[in-house]
C-alpha positions in Angstrom: 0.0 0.0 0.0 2.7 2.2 1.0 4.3 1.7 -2.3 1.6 2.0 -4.5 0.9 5.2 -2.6 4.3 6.5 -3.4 4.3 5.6 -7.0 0.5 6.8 -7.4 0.2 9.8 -6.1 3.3 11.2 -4.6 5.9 10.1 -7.2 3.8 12.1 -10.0 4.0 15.4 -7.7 6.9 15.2 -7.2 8.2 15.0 -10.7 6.5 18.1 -11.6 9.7 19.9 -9.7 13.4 19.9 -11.0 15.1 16.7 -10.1 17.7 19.0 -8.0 15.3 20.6 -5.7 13.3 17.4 -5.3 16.7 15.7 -4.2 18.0 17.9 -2.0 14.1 18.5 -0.5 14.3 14.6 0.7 18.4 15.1 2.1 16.8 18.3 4.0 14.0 16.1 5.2 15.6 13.3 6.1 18.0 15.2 8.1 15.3 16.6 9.9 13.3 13.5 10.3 16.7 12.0 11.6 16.7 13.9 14.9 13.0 12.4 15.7 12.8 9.3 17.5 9.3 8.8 16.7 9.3 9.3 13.3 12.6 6.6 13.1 10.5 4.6 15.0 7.5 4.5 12.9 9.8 4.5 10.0 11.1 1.2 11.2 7.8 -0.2 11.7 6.5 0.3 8.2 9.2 -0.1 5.9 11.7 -2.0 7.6 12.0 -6.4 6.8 14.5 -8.6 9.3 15.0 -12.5 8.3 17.9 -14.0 9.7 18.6 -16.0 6.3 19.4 -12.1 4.8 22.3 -11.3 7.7 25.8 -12.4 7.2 29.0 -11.6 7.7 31.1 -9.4 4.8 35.0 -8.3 5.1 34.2 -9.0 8.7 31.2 -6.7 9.4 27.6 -7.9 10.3 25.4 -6.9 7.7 21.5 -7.5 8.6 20.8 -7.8 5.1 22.3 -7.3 1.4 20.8 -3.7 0.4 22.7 -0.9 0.7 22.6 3.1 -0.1 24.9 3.5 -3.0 27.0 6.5 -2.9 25.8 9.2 -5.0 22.6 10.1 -3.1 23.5 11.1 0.1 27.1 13.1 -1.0 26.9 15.3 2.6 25.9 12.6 5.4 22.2 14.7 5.5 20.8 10.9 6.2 22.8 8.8 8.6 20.7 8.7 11.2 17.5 7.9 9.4 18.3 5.5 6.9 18.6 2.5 9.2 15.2 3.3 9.9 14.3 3.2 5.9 15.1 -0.9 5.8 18.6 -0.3 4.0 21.7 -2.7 5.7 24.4 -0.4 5.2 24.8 3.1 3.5 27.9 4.8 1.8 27.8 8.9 1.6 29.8 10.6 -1.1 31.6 10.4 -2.8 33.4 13.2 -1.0 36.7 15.3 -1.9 39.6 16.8 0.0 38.0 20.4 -0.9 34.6 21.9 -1.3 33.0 21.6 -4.9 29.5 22.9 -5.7 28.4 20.7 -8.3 28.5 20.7 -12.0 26.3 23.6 -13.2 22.6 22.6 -13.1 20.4 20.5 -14.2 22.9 17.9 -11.9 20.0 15.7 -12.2 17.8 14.6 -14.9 14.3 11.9 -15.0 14.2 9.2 -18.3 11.2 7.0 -16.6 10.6 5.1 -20.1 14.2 4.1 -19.4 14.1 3.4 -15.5 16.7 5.4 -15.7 18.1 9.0 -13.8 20.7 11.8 -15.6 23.6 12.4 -13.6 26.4 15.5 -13.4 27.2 16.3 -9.8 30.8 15.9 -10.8 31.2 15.4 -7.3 29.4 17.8 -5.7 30.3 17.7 -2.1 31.1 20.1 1.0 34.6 18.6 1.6 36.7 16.2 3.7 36.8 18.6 6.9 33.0 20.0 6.9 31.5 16.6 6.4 33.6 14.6 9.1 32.9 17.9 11.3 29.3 17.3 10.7 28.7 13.9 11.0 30.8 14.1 14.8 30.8 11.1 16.9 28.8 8.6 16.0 26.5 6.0 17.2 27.9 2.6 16.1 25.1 0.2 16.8 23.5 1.1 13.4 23.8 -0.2 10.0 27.3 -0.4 8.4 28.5 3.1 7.2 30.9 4.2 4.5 32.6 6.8 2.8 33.2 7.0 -0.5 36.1 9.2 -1.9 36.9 10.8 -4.9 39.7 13.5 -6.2 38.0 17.1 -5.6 36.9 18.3 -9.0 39.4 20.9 -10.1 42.3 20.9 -12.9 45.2 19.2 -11.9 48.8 20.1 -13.8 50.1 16.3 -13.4 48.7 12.4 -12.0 50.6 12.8 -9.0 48.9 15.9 -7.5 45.5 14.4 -7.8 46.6 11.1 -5.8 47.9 13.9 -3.3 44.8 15.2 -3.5 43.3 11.6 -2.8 45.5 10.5 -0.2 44.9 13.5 1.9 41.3 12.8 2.5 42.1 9.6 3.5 44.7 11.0 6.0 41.7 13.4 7.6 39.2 10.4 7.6 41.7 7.5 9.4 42.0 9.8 12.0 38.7 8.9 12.9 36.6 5.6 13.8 33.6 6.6 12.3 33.4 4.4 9.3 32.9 1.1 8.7 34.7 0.7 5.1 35.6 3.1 2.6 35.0 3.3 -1.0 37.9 4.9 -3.5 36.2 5.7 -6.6 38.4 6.1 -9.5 35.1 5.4 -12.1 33.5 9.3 -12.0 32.5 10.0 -15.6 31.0 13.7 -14.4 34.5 15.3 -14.2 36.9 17.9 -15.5 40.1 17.0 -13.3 40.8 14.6 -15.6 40.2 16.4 -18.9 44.5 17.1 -19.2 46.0 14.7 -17.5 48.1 11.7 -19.6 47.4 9.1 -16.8 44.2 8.7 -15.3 43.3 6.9 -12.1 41.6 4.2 -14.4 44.1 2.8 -16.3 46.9 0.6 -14.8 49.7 3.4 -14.7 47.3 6.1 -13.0 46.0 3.5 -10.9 49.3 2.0 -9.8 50.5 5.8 -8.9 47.2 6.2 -6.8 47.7 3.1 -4.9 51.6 3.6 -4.1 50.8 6.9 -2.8 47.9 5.1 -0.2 50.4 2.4 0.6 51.8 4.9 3.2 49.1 5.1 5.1 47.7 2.7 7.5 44.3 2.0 5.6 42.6 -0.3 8.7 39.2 -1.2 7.3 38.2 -2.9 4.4 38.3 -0.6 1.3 36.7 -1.2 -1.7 37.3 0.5 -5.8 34.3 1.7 -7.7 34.8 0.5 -11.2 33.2 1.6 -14.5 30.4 0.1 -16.1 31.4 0.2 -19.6 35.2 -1.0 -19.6 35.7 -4.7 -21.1 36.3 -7.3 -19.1 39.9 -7.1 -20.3 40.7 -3.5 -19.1 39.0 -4.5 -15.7 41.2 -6.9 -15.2 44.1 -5.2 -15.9 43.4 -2.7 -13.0 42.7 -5.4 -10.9 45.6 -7.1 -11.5 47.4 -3.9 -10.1 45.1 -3.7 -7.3 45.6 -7.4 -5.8 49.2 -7.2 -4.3 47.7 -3.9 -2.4 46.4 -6.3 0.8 44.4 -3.6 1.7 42.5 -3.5 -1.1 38.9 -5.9 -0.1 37.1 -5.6 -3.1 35.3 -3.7 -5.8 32.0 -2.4 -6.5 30.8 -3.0 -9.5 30.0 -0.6 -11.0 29.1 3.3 -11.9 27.0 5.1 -14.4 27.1 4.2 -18.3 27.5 7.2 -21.0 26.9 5.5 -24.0 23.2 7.0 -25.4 23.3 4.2 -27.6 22.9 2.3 -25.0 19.5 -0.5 -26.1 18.0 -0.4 -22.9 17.8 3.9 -23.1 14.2 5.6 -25.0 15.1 7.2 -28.0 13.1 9.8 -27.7 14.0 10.4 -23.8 17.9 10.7 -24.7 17.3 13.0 -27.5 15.9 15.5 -24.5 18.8 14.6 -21.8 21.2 17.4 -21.0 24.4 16.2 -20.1 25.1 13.9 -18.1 25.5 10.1 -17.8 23.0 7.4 -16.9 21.8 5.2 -14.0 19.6 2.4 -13.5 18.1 -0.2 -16.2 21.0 0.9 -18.7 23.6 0.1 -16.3 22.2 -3.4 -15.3 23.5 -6.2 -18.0 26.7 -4.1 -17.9 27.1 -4.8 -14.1 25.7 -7.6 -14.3 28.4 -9.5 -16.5 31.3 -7.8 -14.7 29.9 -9.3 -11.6 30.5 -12.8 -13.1 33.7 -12.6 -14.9 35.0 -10.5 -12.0 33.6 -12.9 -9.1 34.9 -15.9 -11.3 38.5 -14.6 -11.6 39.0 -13.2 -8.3 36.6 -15.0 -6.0 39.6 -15.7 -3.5 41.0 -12.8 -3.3 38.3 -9.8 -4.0 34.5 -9.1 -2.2 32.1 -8.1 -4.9 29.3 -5.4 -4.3 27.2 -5.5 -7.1 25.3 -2.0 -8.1 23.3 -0.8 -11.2 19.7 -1.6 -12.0 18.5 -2.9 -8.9 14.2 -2.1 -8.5 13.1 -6.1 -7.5 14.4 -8.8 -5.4 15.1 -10.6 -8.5 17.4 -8.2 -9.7 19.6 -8.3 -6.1 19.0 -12.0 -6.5 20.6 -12.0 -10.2 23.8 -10.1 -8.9 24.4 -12.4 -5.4 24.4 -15.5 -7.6 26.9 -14.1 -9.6 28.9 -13.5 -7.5 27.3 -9.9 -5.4 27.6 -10.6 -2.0 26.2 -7.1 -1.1 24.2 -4.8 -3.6 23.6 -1.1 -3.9 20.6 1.0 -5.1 19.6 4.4 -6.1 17.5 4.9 -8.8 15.2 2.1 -8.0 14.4 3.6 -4.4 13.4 7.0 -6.8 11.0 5.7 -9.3 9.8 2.9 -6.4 9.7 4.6 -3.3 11.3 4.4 0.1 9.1 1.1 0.6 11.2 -1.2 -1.9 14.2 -1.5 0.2 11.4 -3.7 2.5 9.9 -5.5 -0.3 12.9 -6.5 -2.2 14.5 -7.7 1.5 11.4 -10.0 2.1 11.2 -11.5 -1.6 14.7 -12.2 -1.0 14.5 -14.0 1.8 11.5 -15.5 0.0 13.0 -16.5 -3.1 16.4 -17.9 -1.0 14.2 -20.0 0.8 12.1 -21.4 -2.3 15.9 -22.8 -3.3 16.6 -24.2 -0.2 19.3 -22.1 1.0 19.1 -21.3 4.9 21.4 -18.5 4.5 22.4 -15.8 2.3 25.9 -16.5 2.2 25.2 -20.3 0.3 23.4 -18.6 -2.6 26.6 -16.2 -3.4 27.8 -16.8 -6.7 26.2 -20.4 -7.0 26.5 -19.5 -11.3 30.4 -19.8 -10.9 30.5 -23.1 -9.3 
């Protein structure tokens, strides 16, 4: 009911207003609704599904279920405290930069429902390393799983070296605190301009192995794991991987980020000829992720943690990605067009369809396609 309501009768009010101020509307209100015990409360009530055969452990953390907050929605920590209370089992804000940037100019965000699909340009948009830590203070660890994810700040850079400074000195700020759980490095961003003159680029083996020399000197103490691109072959992936896996402190990858090509088959025509700029989440994203899931869980199931992420709106599509080799998954776009109430639903199918196969826990069913 809750659902339908959303995607009756709120969701077409709602899309009457610019996808920015809608957005940042719900990170206001949630930050609000955050400080109110009651309304977490009820919150939890409603919307919220807990099954045993969902929790499991992950890179040594107790996950309650699968379904996380990919980052990308909530860049400034506006929603820590009230997304537990939404049903999701873990949340990553970001992805955040060493210094403030305000966004690409706007539209930042952009509707293609024929396509399931959102426009994205934040480039990200964030209030910086210091202002966010200084916001989210001291927190309250017997919640959900919490991440950051990081990114270079979004400003020219004259050579490789001085973004992975750039890089490395938000992680300095952030291990000077306990308050995450894991942290996310994403070198996958197609929404920037930091990267317009460089030679080497964070995503290619060169860039990638300056990045992660420069880390190496710091005492990176829980689990990290590298936002990948969506549309590089299964080839390239591997070659950054292959770089990645002598770093020990490297857990795992998430898999994977927006797609740009608006060629893409699973993209409307007629709804791409109207986008601005930008790149695309959701449906267009999903076979892409899909198959790096596999090749990547395949090649590196003993040594890398996959988080699976793009096109997620049912429990079959989080089902699809854990027996490939998932053993978390992230959403976005499917919690827009669907409402708050489908983090809920696609936790109890889950547990549903995991049970139908036999498995008593979560953890049997992960990439059951590989063996």
């Amino acid at each position: 009911m809750i659902g339908f309501i959303y995607r009756k009768i709120i969701k077409p009010i709602l899309f009457k207003f610019p996808a920015d101020d809608v957005h940042n509307f719900f990170l206001k209100t949630g930050n609000y609704f955050g400080r109110m015990n009651f309304i977490k409360s009820f919150f939890n009530k409603i919307l919220t599904y807990k099954n045993s055969i969902l929790s499991h452990k992950v890179a040594n953390i107790n996950f309650e279920n699968p379904v996380g907050l990919a980052a990308g929605f909530d860049y400034d920590a506006d929603l820590i405290d009230i997304l537990p209370s939404v049903g999701f089992g873990f949340h990553t804000i970001g992805s955040v930069t060493y210094l403030p940037y305000g966004g690409n100019p706007r539209p930042m965000l952009g509707r293609l429902p024929k396509s399931k699909s959102l426009l994205v340009n934040k480039g990200f948009k964030s209030m910086g390393i210091y202002s966010v830590l200084k916001k989210i203070g001291k927190r309250n660890k017997n919640v959900i799983p919490l991440g950051i994810s990081i990114g270079s700040t979004n400003k020219p850079y004259l050579k490789i070296e001085d973004m992975a400074e750039d890089v490395y000195n938000s992680f300095v700020e952030v291990l000077k605190t306990d308050t995450f759980d894991y942290f996310e490095l994403n070198i996958s961003c197609p929404n920037l301009i930091n990267i317009e003159n460089l030679k080497e680029k964070f995503d290619d083996p060169i860039g990638f192995s300056i990045l992660l020399n420069k880390l190496s000197y710091l005492n990176i103490n829980k689990p990290l794991f590298i936002k990948m691109h969506a549309e590089k072959s299964v080839t390239d992936t591997i070659a950054l991987l292959e770089v990645a896996k002598s770093y020990k402190w490297v857990t795992g990858v998430t898999m994977s980020n927006l797609v740009k090509d608006r060629k893409n088959i699973y993209l409307d025509k007629d709804e791409v000829r109207l986008a601005g700029k930008g790149n695309f989440s959701g449906k267009p994203t999903k076979e892409l992720s899909n198959n790096l899931v596999t090749e990547i869980s395949r090649k590196y199931k003993d040594r890398f943690i996959v988080i699976g992420c793009g096109g997620i709106f049912t429990a079959e599509d989080a089902y699809e990605k854990i027996k490939r080799g998932a053993s978390l998954v992230q959403m976005i776009t499917g919690m827009v067009y669907e409402g708050p109430s489908v983090i809920g639903k696609i936790n109890k199918d889950l547990a549903k369809l995991l049970k139908k196969d036999g498995y008593k826990n979560i953890s049997e069913a992960i990439g059951v396609y590989n063996k």
